[in-house]
Residue, then its C-alpha position, 0 to 999 in steps of 0.5 A: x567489772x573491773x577497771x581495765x574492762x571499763x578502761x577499753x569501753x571507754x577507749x572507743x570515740x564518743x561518735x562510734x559508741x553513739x552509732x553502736x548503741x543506736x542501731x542496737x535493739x532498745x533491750x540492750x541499749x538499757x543494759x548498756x547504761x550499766x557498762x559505763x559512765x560514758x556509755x550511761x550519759x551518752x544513752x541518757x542524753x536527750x539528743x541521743x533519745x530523740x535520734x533514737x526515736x527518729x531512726x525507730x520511727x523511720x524503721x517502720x517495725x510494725x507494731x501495736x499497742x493492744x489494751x484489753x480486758x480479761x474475763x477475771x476482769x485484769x487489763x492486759x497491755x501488749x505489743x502485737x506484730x504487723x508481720x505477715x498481718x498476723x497479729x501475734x504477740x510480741x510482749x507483754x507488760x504490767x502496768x506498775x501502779x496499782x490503785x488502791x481501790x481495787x474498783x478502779x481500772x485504768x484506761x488508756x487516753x492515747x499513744x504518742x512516740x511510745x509514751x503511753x497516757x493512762x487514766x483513773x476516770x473509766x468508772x467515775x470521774x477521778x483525776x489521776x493520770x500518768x505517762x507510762x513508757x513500758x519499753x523502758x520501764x519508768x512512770x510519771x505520775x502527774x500532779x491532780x489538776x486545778x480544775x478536778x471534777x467530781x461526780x454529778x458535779x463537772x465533768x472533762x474529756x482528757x488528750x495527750x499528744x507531742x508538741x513538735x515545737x517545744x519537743x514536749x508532750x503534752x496532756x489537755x483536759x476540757x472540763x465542764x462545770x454545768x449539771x445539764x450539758x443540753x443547756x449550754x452557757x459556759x464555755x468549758x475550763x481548759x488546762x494543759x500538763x507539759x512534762x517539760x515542767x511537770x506542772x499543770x496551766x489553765x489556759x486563758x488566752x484561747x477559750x474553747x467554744x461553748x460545748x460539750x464533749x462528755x456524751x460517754x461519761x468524760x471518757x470521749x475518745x481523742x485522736x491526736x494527729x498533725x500537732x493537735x488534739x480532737x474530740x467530737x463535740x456538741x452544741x446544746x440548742x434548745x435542750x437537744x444535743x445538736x451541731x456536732x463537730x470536730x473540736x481541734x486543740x493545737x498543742x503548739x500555738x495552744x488554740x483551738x479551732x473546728x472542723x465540720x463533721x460530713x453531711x449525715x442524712x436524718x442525723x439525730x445525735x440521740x440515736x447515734x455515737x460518734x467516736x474519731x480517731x487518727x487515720x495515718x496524717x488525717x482523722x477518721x469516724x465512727x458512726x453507730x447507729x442504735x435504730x432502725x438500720x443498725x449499723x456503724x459506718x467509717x468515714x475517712x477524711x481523705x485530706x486533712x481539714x478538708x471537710x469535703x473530702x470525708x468519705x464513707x469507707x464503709x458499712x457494717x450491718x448489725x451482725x444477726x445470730x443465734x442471741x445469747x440470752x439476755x441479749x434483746x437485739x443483735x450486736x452491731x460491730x464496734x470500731x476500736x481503732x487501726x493498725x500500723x498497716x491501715x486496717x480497722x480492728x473490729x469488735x464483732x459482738x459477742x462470743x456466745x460461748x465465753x461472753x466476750x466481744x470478738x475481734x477482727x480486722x478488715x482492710x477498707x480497699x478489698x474488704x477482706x476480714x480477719x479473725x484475729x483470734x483475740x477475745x475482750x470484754x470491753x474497753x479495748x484499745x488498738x494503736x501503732x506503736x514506736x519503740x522510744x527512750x522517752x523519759x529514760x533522761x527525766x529523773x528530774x521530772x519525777x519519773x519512777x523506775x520499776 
């Protein structure tokens, strides 16, 4: 490019190119860092981001952010559209970091402001994590934590939300150290990574009730909604898993706090799974039931931190059919998680044909069902998603271009 050519782009007002670059999609606002200085410094300025994702954030378009899993057993990580709620697909990415044990799989932790939190420990317990925006394709690849865990040995459930207070995005991980987490004595180890300092912190100063959070191996499902991370939990009273509740980390003030789960009827936490999620600005859980009536059931907290106001939105029966063979009970269908448009994506069971789990959507109000026409083997993940410059300016930081 000549240096006339650079002169004229260079001409323009600071104020008028920042207008321009930010109402241009996040594609030609990455090759624009290319036209110039100006223009690169202008797009790489944390100010410039963060309006960036204001106005993405406000413009509400749609989107979802799918992980699934392939028969060949490859993970695939997609945006999905909301339009007309047909659920198509609008990009695909790959996943740059490839491990070297080809055993390992990554699985997502969760989504916040188009940064995606990946983890090693689907498997096993592994410590590697990373931050992960797709959209502008660069990485971070965390530091191992203090406290690591080994198999058999200890154990942690990992979050990752943004702390509004010191604009900084945050990973929490609760490790416990007990063999038998029946018999609770300890209260778990707590460490925080602020990308801010790309450095991990044992937190001191706000212990966590004596609990456990890991009944799925460590990989407990985390909602992140309001400034704070939550885990379902349990308390061990006499050698039985009892007392669940909801254990709440605030990525802000770094302290943590509980919110009762709704009054379950002959609740016995052996013959259950409850995962949470993020509902909108509240919380949401999903109960299933592995005897008697199999079922899962959704609760909505309707007014965050309220406990009276968790209500069953619904009910859904295991789905009875023709079994493939080897398949001794019916399939009962499992929640993955919502759309940007309120409704739950729903693994039916299994393809008979393909053994694949099948999934739909299904509004909670008028309980219309949809085939998505998306077929999974296992670990599935579903979350709106916001398009975001989120770590375009942190070369600093040790973020990787691919």
């Amino acid at each position: 490019m000549s240096d006339n050519v650079n002169a004229s782009y260079d001409s323009l007002p600071d104020e008028i190119v920042t207008q321009i670059l930010l109402h241009l999609p996040i594609k030609s606002i990455i090759t624009c860092t290319s036209v110039s200085k100006t223009w690169k410094s202008i797009i790489q300025n944390p100010t410039f981001i963060s309006i960036h994702l204001h106005l993405s954030i406000k413009s509400n378009n749609n989107l979802n952010f799918l992980t699934l899993f392939t028969p060949q057993n490859k993970e695939v990580y997609a945006l999905h559209s909301d339009d007309d709620d047909d659920f198509t697909e609008h990009t695909r990415f790959d996943f740059p970091h490839k491990p070297i044990n080809s055993k390992i799989i990554f699985r997502v932790v969760g989504i916040c402001n188009g940064l995606v939190c990946i983890s090693d420990d689907l498997h096993g317990n592994t410590n590697q994590l990373f931050l992960w925006n797709p959209c502008v394709r660069k990485f971070v690849k965390l530091p191992l934590p203090n406290v690591t865990c080994q198999l058999g040995k200890k154990h942690g459930s990992i979050g990752f939300g943004f702390d509004a207070k010191t604009n900084d995005y945050k990973v929490a991980r609760v490790v416990y150290l007990e063999v038998d987490p029946n018999i609770l004595k300890e209260r778990p180890k707590v460490e925080v990574y602020s990308l801010s300092t790309s450095e991990w912190r044992i937190i001191t100063a706000a212990l966590p009730p004596i609990c456990t959070l890991n009944l799925i191996e460590g990989r407990e499902p985390q909602a992140f909604v309001n400034g704070a991370i939550h885990w379902i939990a349990f308390r061990g009273t006499g050698g039985v898993r009892l007392g669940a509740f909801v254990l709440v980390f605030d990525l802000g003030d770094e302290v943590f706090r509980e919110i009762p789960l709704p009054k379950l009827p002959n609740y016995n936490p052996q013959e259950c799974r409850n995962d949470l999620c993020a509902y909108g600005n509240s919380i949401a859980l999903f109960q299933t039931v592995f005897v008697d009536s199999r079922h899962l059931d959704i609760w909505v907290m309707k007014e965050y931190g309220v406990s009276s106001s968790w209500t069953k939105v619904l009910t859904l029966a295991a789905q009875v059919r023709i079994l493939p063979r080897g398949l001794p009970l019916p399939p009962i269908p499992r929640a993955i998680g919502f759309k940007r448009n309120g409704k739950v994506v729903l693994d039916m069971g299994w393809r008979i044909s393909m053994g694949m789990g099948m999934l739909t959507s299904q509004d909670l109000e008028t309980q219309e069902k949809k085939d998505l026409q998306i077929t999974s083997y296992y670990c599935t993940f579903v979350d709106s998603y916001v398009e975001s410059l989120i770590l375009l300016d942190k070369v600093a930081n040790g973020a990787v271009t691919y």
